[in-house]
C-alpha positions as CSV (number, residue, x, y, z in Angstrom):
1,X,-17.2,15.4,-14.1
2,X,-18.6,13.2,-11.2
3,X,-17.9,10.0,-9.9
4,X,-20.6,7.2,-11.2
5,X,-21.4,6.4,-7.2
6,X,-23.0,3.3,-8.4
7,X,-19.3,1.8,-9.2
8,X,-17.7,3.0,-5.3
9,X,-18.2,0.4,-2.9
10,X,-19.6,1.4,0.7
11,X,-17.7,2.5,2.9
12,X,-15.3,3.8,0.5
13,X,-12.5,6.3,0.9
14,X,-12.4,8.2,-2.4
15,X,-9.1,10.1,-3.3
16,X,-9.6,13.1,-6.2
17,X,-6.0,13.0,-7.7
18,X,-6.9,16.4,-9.4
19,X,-7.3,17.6,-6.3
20,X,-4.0,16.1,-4.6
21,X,-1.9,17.5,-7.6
22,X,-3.3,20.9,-6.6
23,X,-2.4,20.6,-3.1
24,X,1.1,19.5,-4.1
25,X,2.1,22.0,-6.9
26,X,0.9,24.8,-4.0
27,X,3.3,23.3,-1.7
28,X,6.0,22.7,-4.0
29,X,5.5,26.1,-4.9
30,X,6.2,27.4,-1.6
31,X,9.3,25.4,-1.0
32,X,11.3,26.4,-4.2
33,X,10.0,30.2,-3.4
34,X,10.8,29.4,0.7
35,X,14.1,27.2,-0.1
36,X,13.0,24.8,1.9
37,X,12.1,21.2,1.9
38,X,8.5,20.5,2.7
39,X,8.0,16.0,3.0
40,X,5.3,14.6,3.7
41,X,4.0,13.1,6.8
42,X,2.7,9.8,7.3
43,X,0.9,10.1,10.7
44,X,-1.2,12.4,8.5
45,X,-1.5,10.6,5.3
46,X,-0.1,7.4,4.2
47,X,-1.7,6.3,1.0
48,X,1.0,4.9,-0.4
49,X,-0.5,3.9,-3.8
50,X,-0.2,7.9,-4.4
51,X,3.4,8.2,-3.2
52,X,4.7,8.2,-6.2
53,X,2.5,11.1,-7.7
54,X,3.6,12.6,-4.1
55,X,7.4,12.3,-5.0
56,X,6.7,14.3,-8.3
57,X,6.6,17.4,-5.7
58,X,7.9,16.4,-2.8
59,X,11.8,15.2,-1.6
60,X,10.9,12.6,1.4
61,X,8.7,11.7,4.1
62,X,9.0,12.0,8.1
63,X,8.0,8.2,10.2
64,X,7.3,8.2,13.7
65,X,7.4,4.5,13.9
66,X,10.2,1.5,11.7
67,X,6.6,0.2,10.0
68,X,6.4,4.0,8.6
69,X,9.9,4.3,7.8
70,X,9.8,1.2,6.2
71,X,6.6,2.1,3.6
72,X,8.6,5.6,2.7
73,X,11.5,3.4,2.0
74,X,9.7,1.3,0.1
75,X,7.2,3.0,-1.7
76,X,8.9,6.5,-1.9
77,X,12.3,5.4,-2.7
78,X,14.4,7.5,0.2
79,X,15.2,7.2,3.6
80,X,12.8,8.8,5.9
81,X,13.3,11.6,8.2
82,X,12.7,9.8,11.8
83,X,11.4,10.8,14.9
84,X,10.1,8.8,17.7
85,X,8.9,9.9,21.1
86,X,11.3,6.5,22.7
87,X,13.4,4.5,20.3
88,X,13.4,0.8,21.2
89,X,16.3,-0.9,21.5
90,X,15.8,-4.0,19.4
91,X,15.0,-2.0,16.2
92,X,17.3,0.8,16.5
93,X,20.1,-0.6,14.3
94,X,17.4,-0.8,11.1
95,X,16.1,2.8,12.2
96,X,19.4,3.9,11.8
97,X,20.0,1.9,8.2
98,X,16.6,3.2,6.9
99,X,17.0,6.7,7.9
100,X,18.5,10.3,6.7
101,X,17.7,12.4,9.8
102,X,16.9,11.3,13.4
103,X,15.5,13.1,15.7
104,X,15.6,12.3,19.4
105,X,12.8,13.6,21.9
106,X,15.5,13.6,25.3
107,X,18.8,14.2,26.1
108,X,18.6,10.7,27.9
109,X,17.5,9.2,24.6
110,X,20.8,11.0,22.7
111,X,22.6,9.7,25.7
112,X,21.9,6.0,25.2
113,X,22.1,5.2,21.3
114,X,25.0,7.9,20.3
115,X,27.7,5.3,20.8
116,X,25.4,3.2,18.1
117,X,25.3,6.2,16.1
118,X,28.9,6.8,16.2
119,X,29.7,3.3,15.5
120,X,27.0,3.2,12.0
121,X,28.4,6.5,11.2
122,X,31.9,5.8,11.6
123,X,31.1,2.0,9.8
124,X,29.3,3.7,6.9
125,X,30.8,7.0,6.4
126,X,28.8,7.5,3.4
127,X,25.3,7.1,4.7
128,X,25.0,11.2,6.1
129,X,22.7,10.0,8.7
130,X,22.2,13.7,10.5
131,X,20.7,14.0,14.1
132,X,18.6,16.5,16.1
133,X,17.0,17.1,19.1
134,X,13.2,18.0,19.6
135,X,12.6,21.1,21.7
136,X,9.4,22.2,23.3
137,X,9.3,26.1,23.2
138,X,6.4,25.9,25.3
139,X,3.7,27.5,23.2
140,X,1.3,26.4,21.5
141,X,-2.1,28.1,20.1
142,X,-3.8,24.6,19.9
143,X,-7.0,24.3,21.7
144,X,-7.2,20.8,22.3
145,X,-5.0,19.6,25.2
146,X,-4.9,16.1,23.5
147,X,-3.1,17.9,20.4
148,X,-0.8,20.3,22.1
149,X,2.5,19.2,22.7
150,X,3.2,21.8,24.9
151,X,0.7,21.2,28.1
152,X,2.4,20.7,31.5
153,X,3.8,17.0,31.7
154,X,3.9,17.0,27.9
155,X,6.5,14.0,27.5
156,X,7.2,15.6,23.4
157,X,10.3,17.8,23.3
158,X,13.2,19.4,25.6
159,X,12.6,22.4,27.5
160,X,15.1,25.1,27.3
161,X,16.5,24.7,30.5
162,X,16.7,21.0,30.2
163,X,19.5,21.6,27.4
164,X,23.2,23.0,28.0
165,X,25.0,26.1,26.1
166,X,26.4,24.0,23.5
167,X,24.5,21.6,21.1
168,X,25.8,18.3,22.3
169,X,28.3,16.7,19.7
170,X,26.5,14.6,16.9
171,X,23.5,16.6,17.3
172,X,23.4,18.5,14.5
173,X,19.7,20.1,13.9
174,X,16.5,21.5,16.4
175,X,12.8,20.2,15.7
176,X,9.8,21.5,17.0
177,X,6.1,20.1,16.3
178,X,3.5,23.0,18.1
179,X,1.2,23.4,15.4
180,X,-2.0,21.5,14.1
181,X,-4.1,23.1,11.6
182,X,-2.5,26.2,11.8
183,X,-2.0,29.6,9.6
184,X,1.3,31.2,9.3
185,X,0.9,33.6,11.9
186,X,0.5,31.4,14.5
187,X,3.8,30.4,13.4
188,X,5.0,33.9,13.4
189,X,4.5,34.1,17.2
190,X,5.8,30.2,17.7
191,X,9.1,31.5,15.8
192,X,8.9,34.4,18.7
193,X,8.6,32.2,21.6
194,X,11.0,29.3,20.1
195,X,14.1,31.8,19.5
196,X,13.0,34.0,22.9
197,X,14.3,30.3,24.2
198,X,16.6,28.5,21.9
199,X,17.9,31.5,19.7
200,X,22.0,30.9,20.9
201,X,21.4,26.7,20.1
202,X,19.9,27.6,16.9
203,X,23.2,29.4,15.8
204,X,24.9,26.1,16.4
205,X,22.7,24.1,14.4
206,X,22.9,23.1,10.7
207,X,19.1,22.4,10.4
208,X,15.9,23.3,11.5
209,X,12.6,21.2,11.6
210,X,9.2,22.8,11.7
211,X,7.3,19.8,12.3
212,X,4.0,19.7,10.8
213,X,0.2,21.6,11.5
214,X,0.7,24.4,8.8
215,X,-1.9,24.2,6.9
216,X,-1.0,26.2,3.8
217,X,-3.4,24.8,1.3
218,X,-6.4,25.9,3.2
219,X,-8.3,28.6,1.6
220,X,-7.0,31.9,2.9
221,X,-3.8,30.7,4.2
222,X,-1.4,33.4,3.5
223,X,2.0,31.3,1.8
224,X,3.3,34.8,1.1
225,X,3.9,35.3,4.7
226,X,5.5,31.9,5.3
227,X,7.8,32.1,2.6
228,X,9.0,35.3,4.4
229,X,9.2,33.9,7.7
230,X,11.3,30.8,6.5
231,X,13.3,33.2,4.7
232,X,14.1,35.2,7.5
233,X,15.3,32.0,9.6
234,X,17.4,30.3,7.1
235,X,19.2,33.6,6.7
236,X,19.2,34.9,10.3
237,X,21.0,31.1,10.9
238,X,22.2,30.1,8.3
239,X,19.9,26.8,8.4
240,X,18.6,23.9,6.3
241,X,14.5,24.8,6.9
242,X,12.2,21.4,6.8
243,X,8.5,21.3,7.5
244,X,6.5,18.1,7.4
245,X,2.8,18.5,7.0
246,X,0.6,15.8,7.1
247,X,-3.3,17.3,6.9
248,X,-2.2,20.2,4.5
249,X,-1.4,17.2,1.6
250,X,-4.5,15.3,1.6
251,X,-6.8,18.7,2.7
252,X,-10.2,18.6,1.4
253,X,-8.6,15.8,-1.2
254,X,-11.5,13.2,-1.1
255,X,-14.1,12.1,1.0
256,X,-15.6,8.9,2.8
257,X,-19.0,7.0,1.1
258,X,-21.6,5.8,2.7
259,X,-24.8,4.2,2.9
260,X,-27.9,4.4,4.7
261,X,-28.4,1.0,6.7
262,X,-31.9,2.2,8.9
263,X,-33.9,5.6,9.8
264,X,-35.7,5.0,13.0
265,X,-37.2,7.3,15.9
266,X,-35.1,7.3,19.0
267,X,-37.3,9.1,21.0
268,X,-38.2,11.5,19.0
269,X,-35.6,12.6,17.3
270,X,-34.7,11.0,13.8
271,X,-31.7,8.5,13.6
272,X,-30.3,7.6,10.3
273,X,-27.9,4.1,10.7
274,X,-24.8,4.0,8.2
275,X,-22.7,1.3,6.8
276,X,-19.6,3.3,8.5
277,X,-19.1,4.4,12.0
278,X,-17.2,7.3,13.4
279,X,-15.7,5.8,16.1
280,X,-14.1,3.3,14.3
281,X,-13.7,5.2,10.6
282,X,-13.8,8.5,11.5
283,X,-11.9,8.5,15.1
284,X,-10.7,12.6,15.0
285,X,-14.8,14.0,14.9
286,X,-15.1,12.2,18.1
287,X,-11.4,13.1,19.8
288,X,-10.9,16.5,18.7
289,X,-14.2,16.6,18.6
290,X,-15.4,18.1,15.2
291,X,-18.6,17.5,13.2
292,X,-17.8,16.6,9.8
293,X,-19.5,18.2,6.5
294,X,-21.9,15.6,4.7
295,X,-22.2,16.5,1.1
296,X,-25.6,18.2,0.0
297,X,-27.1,18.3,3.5
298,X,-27.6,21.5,5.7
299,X,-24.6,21.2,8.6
300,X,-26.8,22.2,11.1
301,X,-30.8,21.7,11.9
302,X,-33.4,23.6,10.1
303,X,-36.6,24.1,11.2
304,X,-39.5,22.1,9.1
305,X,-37.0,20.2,7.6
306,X,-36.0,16.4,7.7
307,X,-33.8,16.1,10.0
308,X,-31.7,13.2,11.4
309,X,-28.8,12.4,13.8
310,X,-26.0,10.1,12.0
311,X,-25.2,6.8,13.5
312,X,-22.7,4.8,13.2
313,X,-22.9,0.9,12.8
314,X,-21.1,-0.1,16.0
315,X,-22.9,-1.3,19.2
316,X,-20.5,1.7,21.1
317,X,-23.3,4.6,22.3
318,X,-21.7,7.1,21.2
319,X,-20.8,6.4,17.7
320,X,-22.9,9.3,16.4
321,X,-22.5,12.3,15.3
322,X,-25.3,15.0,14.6
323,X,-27.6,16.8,13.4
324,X,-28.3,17.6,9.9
325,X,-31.2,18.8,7.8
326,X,-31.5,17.6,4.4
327,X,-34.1,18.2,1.9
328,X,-36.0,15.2,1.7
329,X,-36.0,12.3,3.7
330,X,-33.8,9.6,4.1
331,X,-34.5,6.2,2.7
332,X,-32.6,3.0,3.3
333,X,-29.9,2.7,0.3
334,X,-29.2,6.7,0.2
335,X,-25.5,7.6,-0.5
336,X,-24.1,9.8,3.0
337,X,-21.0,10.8,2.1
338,X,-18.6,12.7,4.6
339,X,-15.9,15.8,2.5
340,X,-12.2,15.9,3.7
341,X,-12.1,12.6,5.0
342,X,-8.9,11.4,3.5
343,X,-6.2,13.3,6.1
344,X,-5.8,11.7,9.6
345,X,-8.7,9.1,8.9
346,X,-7.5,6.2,7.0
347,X,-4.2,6.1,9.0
348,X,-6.7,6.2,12.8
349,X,-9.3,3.4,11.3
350,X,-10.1,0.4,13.6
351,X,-11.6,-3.0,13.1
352,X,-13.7,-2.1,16.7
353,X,-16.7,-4.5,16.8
354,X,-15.8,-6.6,13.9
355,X,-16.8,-3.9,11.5
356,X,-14.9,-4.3,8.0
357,X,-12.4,-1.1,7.2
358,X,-13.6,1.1,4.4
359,X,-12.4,0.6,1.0
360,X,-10.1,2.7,-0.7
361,X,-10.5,4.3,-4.0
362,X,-9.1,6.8,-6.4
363,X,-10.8,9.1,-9.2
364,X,-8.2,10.1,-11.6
365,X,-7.7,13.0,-12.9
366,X,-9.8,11.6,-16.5
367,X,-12.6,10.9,-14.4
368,X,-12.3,7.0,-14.0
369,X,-13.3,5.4,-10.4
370,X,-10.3,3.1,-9.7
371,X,-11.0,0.7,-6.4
372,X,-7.5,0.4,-4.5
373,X,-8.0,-1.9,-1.9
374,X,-10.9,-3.7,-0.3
375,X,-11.1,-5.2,3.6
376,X,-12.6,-8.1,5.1
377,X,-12.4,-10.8,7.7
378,X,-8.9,-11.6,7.2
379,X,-7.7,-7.7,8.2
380,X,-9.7,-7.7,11.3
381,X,-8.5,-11.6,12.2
382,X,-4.8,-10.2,11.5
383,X,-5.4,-7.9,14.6
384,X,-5.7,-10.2,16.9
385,X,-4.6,-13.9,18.3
């Protein structure tokens, strides 16, 4: 069954919750085999209209920021798992009342708020606020320097060398985030490098956080092999496992509509003009970069065939992406629409240029189109002063 296109606005994010479910009873899958506790990330995906068919599966979420602690709270019902590059000062005290686990990135960081732990702790003995430390094993398999954590200068995480023998008191659990996209060998080998370094601190430590980047609904992801390896840790030291994916919930879970606005020649080469823009919608196919997979069309040029280069509707020059053969040609009005757009897109989108944010949209799992949210004037007004 297939959505009535007719009834999705333009631009729309469209969510499949068949397809979400699947992703989820995977994942839950893995974590009652594994023992662990997989929650979900909402740098990745924060759709919180779906959060509560995400806490069907899940146990919690992980905020890098008090507005994302605040929607898990909220919309999910538990405190969130926190971690924050810097803390800042003025909304520590609520970070600390909306959260179950705090990570800090420093030892300076542990330094200056652990008295203000200690005193919530000690004020509200019941809460079992725990707190960790994020290391930087320094390795990473990622390719793109503005996604690995790990690069020289990276400011994410605590070298080995920066830390002392002993976990410092009130820090009670190790995090790590070195993976984006990632199969479960490459975290085989980050497990090698991380206890090569921090094997004698991980003893010591009552929890252990994977972070996010494994990507274990992908097709031909091996979960067998990541069950084993979480296994292995919890028993090797006798700790609490969490990982906290963020693309691997939402993967290949929807997609982005569009329409075509213009076809003109630049040149000579073809130009098709949507009602969305890349930049501004679709922000990861320019900064990782990546070329996105439009639905029905040939992913790269073909000879003889109509071809175009797709365009975004911002005045920026290099809101395109291309180029794509299709098998007729384009016509003003004809539905573009971009697969796997749901996971670190809606959470990036910008009101650049004035242009309205996509709408947001759900096809249940009877088939039914259900429109979630629509933007306008007033969400690109509230931006700004």
């Amino acid at each position: 069954m297939t959505i009535d296109y007719a009834r999705v606005p333009s631009p729309c994010y469209v969510l499949d919750e068949s397809l979400l479910r699947k992703n989820l009873e995977l994942i839950d899958g893995v974590q009652k085999a594994a023992g662990c506790t997989v929650i979900l990330a909402l740098k990745g995906f924060s759709m919180y209209s779906v959060f509560p068919i995400v806490n069907e599966y899940l146990g919690g979420a992980t905020a890098s920021s008090l507005n994302e602690i605040r929607l898990i709270n909220e919309y999910m019902g538990v405190k969130a798992h926190t971690y924050m590059p810097a803390y800042l000062d003025a909304e520590f005290d609520e970070v600390l009342k909306r959260s179950s686990h705090l990570t800090f990135n420093s030892l300076g960081q542990w330094e200056r708020f652990k008295e203000r732990v200690a005193e919530f702790t000690n004020v509200n003995s019941a809460s079992e606020l725990s707190c960790g430390i994020r290391v930087n094993p320094q390795y990473s398999e990622v390719a793109t320097d503005m996604y690995n954590p790990c690069v020289p200068g990276s400011r994410l995480g605590v070298t080995r060398d920066k830390l002392p023998d002993l976990l410092p008191e009130g820090i009670e659990g190790i995090h790590f985030h070195t993976l984006c996209e990632n199969d479960s060998f490459t975290l085989e080998r980050t497990l090698h490098a991380l206890e090569s370094r921090f094997s004698d601190l991980l003893h010591q430590a009552k929890w252990l956080n994977m972070g996010g980047g494994h990507l274990m609904t992908r097709e031909g992801y091996d979960t067998g092999k990541l069950i084993d390896l979480i296994l292995k840790i919890r028993e090797k030291y006798n700790v609490e496992v969490i990982l906290e994916p963020g693309s691997a919930i939402a993967w290949r879970t929807g997609e982005l509509v569009s329409r075509v606005l213009d076809v003109m020649d630049s040149q000579g080469i073809n130009v098709a003009i949507l009602d969305t823009s890349f930049a501004a919608h679709m922000p990861d196919t320019l900064e990782m970069p990546y070329k996105p997979t439009i639905k029905g069309a040939m992913q790269e040029p073909v000879e003889g065939m109509p071809t175009y280069r797709m365009g975004g509707m911002t005045c920026l020059a290099g809101d395109y992406i291309g180029d794509y053969s299709f098998s007729k040609e384009l016509e003003i009005g004809d539905l573009i629409i971009f697969e796997d757009m749901i996971h670190y897109t809606m959470v990036k989108t910008t009101t650049f240029n004035g242009v309205n944010l996509p709408s947001i949209g759900m096809r249940h799992s009877s088939g039914d189109f259900e429109l979630l949210r629509a933007f306008g004037y007033e969400s690109f007004k509230d931006r700004l002063s």
